[in-house]
C-alpha positions as CSV (number, residue, x, y, z in Angstrom):
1,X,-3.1,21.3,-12.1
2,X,-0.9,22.0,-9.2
3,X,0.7,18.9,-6.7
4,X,-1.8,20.2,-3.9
5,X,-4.6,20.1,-6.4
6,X,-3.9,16.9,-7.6
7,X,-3.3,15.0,-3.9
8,X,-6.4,17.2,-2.5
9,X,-8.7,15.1,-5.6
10,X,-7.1,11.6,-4.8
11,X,-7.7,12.4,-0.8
12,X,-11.2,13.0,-2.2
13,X,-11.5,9.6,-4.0
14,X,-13.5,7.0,-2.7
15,X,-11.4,4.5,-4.9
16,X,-8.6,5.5,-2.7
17,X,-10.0,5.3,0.8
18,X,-10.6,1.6,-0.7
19,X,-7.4,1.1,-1.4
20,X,-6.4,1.9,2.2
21,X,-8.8,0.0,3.9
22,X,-7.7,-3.4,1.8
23,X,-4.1,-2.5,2.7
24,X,-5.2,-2.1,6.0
25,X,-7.2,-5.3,6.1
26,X,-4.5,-7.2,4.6
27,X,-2.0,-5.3,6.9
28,X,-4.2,-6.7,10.0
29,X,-4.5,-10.2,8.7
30,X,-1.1,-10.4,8.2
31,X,-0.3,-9.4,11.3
32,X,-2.8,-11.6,13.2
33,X,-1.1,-14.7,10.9
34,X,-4.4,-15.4,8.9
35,X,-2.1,-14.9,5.9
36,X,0.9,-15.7,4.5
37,X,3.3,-13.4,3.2
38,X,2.8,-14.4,0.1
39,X,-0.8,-14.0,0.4
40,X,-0.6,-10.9,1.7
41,X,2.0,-9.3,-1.1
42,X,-1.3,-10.9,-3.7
43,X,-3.4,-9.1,-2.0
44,X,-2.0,-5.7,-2.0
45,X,-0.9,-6.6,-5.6
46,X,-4.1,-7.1,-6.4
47,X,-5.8,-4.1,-4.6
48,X,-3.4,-1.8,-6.3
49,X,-4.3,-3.5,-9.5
50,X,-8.1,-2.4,-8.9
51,X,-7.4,1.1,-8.1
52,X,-5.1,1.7,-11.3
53,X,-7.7,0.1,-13.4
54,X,-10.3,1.8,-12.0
55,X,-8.3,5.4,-12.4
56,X,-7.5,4.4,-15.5
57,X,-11.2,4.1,-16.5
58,X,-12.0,7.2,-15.2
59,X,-9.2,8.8,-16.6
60,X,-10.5,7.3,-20.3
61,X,-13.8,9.1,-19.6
62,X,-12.4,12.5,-18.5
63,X,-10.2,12.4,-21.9
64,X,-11.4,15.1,-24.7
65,X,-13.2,13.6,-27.7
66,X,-12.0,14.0,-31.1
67,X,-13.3,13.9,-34.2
């Protein structure tokens, strides 16, 4: 699978346009102090823990089954 390929299936993801919009969400409350700094840096801690889990699960599934 090529580099275009692979970017063109993650633009495709709905995991990923979830990650965005929970780095944009924390982006916004950060900027609007609603959060800390340290809030913020758990949050998009956290939100990239979700999408490698979840890629990570799907990635499990895709794999080929062996005997």
């Amino acid at each position: 699978m090529t580099f275009l390929d692979q970017l063109q299936r993650i633009l495709h993801s709905r995991k990923f346009w979830v990650l965005i919009a929970a780095l944009l969400a924390t982006l916004a409350a950060f900027v609007t102090q609603e959060i800390t700094v340290w809030q913020a840096l758990q949050a998009a801690v956290a939100a990239l823990a979700v999408y490698s889990t979840g890629v990570a699960i799907e990635d499990n599934g895709n794999g080929s089954h062996q005997s």
